[in-house]
C-alpha positions in Angstrom: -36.3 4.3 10.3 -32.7 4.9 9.3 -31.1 3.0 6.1 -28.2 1.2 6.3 -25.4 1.2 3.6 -25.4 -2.0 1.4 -21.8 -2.9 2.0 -22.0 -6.5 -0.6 -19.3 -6.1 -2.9 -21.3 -8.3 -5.6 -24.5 -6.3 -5.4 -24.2 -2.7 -3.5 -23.1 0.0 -6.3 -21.2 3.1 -5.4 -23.3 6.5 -5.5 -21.0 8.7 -6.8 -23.8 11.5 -8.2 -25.0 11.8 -5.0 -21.8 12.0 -3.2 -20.9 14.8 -6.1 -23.9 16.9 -5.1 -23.2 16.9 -1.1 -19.8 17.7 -1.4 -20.5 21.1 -3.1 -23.5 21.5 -0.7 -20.6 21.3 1.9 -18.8 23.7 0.5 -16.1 21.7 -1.2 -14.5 23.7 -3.5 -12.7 22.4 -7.0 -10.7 23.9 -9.6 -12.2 24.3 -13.3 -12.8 21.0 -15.1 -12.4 18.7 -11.9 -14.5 15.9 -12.1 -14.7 12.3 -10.8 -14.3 10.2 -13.6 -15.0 6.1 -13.9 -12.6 4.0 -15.0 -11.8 0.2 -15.4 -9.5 -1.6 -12.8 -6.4 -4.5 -14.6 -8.9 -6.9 -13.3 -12.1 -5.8 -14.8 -13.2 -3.8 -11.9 -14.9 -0.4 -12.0 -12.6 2.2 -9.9 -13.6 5.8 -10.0 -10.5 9.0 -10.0 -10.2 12.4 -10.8 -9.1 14.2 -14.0 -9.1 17.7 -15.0 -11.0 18.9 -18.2 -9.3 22.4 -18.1 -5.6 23.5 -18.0 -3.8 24.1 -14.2 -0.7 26.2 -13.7 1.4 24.8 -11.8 1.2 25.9 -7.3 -2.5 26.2 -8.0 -5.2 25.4 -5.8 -7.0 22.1 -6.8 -9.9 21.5 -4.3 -10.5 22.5 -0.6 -12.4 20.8 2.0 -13.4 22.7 5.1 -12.4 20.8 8.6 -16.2 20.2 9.3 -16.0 17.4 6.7 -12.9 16.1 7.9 -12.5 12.8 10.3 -9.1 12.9 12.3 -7.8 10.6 15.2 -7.3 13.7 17.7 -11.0 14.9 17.2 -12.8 11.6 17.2 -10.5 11.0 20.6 -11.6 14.1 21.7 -15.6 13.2 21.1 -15.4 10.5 23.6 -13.0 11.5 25.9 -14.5 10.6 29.3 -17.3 9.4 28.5 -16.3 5.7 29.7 -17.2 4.0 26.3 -14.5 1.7 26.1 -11.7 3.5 24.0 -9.1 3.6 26.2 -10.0 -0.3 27.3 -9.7 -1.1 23.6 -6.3 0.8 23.2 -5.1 -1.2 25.9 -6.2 -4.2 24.8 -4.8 -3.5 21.1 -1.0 -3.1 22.9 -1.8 -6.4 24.6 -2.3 -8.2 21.3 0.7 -6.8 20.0 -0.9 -3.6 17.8 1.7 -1.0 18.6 -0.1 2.6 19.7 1.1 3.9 15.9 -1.8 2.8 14.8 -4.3 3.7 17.1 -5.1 6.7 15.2 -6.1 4.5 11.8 -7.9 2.6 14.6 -9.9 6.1 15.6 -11.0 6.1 12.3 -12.0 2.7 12.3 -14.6 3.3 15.4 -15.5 6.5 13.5 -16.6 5.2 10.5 -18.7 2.2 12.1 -20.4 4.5 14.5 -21.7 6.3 11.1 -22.5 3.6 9.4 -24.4 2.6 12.2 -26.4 5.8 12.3 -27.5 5.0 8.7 -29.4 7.4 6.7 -28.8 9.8 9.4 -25.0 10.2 9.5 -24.4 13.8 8.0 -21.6 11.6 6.5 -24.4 9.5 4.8 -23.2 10.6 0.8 -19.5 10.2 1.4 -20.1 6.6 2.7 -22.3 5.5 0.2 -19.9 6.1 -2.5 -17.4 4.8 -1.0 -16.0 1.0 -2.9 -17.3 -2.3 -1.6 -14.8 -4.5 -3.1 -10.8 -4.7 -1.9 -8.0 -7.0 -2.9 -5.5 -5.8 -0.6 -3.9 -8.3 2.1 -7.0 -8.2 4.8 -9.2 -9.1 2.4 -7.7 -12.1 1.2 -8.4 -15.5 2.0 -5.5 -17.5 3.5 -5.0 -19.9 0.8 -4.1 -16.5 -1.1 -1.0 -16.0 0.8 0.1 -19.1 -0.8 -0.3 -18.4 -4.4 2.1 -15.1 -3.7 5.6 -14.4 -2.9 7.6 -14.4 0.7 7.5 -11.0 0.9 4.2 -9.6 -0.3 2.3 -12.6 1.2 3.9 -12.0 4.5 2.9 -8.3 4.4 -0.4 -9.3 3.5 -0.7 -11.8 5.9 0.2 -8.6 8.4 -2.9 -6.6 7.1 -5.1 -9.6 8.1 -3.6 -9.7 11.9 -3.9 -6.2 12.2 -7.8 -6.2 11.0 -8.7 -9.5 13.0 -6.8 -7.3 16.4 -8.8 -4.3 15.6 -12.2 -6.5 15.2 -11.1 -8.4 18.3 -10.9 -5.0 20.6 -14.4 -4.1 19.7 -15.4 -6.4 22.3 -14.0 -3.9 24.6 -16.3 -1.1 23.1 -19.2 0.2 25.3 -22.5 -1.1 23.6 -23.7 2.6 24.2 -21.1 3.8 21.6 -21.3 0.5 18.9 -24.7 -2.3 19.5 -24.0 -5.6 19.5 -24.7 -6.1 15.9 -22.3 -3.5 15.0 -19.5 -5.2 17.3 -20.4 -8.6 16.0 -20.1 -8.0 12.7 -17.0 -8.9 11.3 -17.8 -8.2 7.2 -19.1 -4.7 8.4 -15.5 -4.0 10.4 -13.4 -5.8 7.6 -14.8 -3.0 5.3 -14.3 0.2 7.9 -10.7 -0.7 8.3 -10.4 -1.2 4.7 -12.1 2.1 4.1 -9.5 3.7 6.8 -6.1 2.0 5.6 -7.0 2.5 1.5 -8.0 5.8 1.8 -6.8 7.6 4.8 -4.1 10.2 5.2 -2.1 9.6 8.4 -4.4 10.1 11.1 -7.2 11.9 8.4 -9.9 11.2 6.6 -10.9 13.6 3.6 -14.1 13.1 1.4 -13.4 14.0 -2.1 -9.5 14.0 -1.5 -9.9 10.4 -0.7 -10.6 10.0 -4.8 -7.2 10.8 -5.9 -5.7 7.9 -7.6 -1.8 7.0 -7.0 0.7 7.8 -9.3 4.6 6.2 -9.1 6.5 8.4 -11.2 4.0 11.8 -12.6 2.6 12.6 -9.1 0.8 16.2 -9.6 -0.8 17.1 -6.9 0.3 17.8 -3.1 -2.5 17.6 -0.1 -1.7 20.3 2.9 -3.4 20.9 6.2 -3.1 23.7 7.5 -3.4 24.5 11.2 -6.9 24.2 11.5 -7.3 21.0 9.7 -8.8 22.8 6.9 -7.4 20.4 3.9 -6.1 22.3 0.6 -4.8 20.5 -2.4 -2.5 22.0 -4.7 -0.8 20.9 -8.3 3.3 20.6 -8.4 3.5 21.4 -12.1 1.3 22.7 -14.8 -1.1 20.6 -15.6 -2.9 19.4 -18.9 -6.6 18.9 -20.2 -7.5 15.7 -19.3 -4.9 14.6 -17.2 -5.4 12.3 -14.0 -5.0 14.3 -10.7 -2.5 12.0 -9.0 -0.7 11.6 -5.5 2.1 9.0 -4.2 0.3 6.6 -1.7 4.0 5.8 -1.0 7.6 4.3 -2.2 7.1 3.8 -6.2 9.6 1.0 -5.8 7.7 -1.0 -3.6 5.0 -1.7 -5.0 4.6 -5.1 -2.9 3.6 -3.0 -0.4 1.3 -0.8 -2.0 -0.1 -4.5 -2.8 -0.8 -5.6 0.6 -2.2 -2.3 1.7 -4.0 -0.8 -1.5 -5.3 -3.8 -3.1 -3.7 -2.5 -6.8 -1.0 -3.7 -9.2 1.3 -0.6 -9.8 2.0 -1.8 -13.0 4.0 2.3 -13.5 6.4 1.1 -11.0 9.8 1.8 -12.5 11.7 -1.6 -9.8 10.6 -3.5 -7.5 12.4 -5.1 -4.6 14.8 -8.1 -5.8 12.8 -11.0 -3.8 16.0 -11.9 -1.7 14.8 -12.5 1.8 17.1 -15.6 3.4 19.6 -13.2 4.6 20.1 -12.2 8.3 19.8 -8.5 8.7 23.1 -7.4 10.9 24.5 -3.5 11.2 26.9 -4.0 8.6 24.9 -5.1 6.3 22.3 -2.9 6.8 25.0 0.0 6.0 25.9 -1.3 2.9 22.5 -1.6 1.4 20.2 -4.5 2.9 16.9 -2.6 2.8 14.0 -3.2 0.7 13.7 0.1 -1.2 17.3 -0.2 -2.1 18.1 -3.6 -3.1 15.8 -3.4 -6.5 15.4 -4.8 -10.1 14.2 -2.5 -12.6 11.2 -2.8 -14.4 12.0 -1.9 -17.8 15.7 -2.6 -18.2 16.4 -5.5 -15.8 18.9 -3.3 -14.0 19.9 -4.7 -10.9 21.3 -1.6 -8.0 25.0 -1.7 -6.8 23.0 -2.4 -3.5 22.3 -6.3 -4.6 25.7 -6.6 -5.9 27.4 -5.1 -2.5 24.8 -7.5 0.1 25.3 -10.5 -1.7 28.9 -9.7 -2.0 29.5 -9.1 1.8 27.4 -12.6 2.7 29.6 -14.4 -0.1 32.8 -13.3 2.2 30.9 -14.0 5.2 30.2 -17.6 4.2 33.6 -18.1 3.1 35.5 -16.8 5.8 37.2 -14.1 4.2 37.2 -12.1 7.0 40.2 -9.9 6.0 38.4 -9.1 2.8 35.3 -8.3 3.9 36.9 -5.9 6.4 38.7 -4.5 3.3 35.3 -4.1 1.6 33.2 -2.7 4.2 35.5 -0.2 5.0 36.2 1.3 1.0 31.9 0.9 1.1 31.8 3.5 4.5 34.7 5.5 3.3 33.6 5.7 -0.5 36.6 4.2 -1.9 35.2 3.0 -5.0 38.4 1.4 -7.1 38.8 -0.8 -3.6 35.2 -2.1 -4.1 35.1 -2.2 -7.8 38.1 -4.4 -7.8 36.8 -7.0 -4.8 33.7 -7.0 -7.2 35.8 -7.9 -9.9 37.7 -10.4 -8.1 34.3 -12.4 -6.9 31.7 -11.9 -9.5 32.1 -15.7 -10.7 30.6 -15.5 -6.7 28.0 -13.1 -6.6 26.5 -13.5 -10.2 26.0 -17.2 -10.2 23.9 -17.0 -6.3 22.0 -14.0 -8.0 21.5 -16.2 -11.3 20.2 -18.8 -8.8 18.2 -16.8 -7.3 16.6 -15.5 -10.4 16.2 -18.9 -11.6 15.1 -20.1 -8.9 12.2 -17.3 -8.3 11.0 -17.6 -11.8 10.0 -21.0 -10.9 8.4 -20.6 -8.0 6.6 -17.9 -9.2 5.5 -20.5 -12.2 4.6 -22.7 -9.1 2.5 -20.0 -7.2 0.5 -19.2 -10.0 -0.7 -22.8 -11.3 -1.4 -22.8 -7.5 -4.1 -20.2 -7.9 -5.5 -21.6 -10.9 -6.6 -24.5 -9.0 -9.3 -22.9 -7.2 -12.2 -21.5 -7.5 -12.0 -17.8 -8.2 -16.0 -16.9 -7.1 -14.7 -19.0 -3.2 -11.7 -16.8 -3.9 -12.1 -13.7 -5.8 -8.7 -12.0 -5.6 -7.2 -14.7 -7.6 -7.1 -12.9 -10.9 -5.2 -9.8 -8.9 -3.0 -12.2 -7.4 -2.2 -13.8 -11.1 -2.0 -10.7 -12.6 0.9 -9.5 -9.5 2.5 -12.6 -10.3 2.7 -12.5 -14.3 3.9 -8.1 -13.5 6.6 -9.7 -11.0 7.9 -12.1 -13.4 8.2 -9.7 -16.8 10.8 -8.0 -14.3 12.3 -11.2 -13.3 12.9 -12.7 -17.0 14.7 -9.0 -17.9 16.9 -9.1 -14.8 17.4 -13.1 -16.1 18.5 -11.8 -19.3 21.1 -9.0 -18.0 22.2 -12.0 -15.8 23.2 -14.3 -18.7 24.7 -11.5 -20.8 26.9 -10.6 -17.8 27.8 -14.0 -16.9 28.6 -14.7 -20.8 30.8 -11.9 -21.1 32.5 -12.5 -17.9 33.0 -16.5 -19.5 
């Protein structure tokens, strides 16, 4: 009879060796001194990446991985294409429930992986899977209280990995029983880890085994994945690349790392800014031209920098909610014709304005932030285990905050 993979996340450990051993058997091959390499997590996890123990010149291949090993949405479509099993039911039924057909390739992979899981032991993926992590902190595998310990933002796009998981597991029901069994369907811990599988790991529409162990990097990213046109996957470095060094991509925008939050389940803690937490204003053309955009309006890390983008949105609401009409005018139209004496000196003119609602903000944010975390520390971390991430998000937010609070002061004592 075939095994099943232990999924528990308290219990279940990742099989790594094993996993090692198939992929060369497969014909996965790896630069000199690649190896997979354990590690421990901010939280006290055990996370596994790869390093390399010799040197790599830079625009040299890293690892390849033939297409036979690879999962992608147009194959596994193509598998079951006509065969009445529900699919195209279920993609229907996913549009119905508000899941827009973006992701119905992620959701490919989702059927893909459960059908080989439920073929156990006997899934020529069988290796790949059972190395693969039990345990996720990202936003669907949160309980709800947890979106109220974080922030608007990050706890709203958390929140949004939760409905999208709960409208995949929902279309299941759609599924023929020939292609998934009842128990399969039924399960909703089983599909909660396929989709978490899919959205931590996945490349666009693809699934690679053994480039699926490349850790994220903000800032020192040194390695690029390509396809080419037969889905044959080759990985190359960008630069030259030292002894020891972790092989690292970008899972996406270094300064957002609330998103990389929600999605990933990880703190970026190398994450030069972060978004500036301002979300009560009403996004309109015009302000979307002069900056209102997440990956724009930012406070940096390090410094407590704030962008000209914060100064120039708050600025343009501030002459909004005045009714300054003739001065807004005035200073949209030196922002879209890059006349920057006219904007420097509206600035100038209103920064008693603009830095006392940001100082509020900051203030105010630091507080609620204060407020969010003694939150968490009421419950029970074992009924809710991604407290100490959510903490630990919350302590890395505010170390930005109390730097931006700081230029704020300096600023608003210089300007007294």
């Amino acid at each position: 009879m075939s095994n099943f993979i232990d999924i528990n996340e308290y219990t279940a450990a990742r099989d790594i060796g094993t996993f090692d051993e198939w992929s060369t058997n497969c014909g996965v091959q790896r630069s000199d001194g690649f190896q997979i390499v354990e590690s421990e997590t901010n939280t006290g996890d055990i996370d596994y990446s790869i390093i390399t123990t010799e040197p790599i010149p830079g625009e040299s291949p890293v690892l390849f991985v033939s297409n036979e090993m690879i999962f992608t949405s147009e194959n596994i479509r193509a598998e079951f294409a006509g065969q009445n099993l529900g699919l195209e039911d279920a993609e229907q039924l996913l549009e119905k429930l508000g899941v827009p057909p973006s992701y119905f390739s992620q959701y490919h992979l989702f059927l893909k992986i459960l059908i080989e899981y439920q073929n156990g032991s006997d899934s020529p993926w069988y290796p790949w899977l059972n190395s693969l992590p039990r345990k996720f902190s990202n936003g669907s595998s949160m309980t709800p209280y947890c979106y109220e310990c974080l922030p608007p933002l990050v706890s709203k796009l958390s929140m949004n990995e939760r409905i999208k998981f709960i409208n995949f597991y929902k279309s299941l029901q759609v599924i023929s029983p020939n292609l998934l069994s009842d128990d399969i369907r039924n399960n909703q811990e089983l599909s909660k880890w396929a989709y978490n599988i899919v959205y931590t790991r996945c490349f666009g529409n693809t699934l690679v085994p053994m480039a699926d162990m490349f850790n994220h990097a903000s800032i020192d990213v040194n390695i690029e994945i390509r396809m080419d046109e037969n889905q044959n996957c080759y990985v190359y470095s960008l630069r030259d690349i030292q002894p020891n060094e972790p092989l690292c991509l970008s899972y996406g925008d270094p300064t957002n790392p609330s998103h990389l939050f929600a999605t990933y389940g990880f703190l970026d803690e190398s994450s030069p800014a972060t978004f500036c937490k301002i979300m009560n204003i009403k996004p309109t053309p015009e302000l979307q031209n002069i900056g209102l955009d997440y990956t724009k309006m930012l406070f940096f890390k390090d410094t407590g920098d704030i962008t000209e983008e914060v100064w120039d949105v708050l600025l343009y609401q501030i002459l909004e909610l005045r009714g300054e009409q003739n001065v807004k005018a005035e200073f949209y139209n030196a922002h879209m014709n890059g006349d920057a004496d006219t904007k420097n000196d509206i600035h100038q003119r209103y920064f008693e304005y603009t830095s006392s609602t940001l100082k509020d903000h900051v203030d105010t944010f630091l507080k609620e932030l204060d407020d969010l975390s003694a939150k968490a520390l009421t419950k029970n971390v074992n009924e809710h285990p991604r407290i100490p991430i959510i903490l630990a998000h919350n302590a890395f937010v505010k170390e930005t905050f109390l730097k931006v609070q700081t230029k704020i002061n300096g600023m608003v004592e210089q300007y007294a």
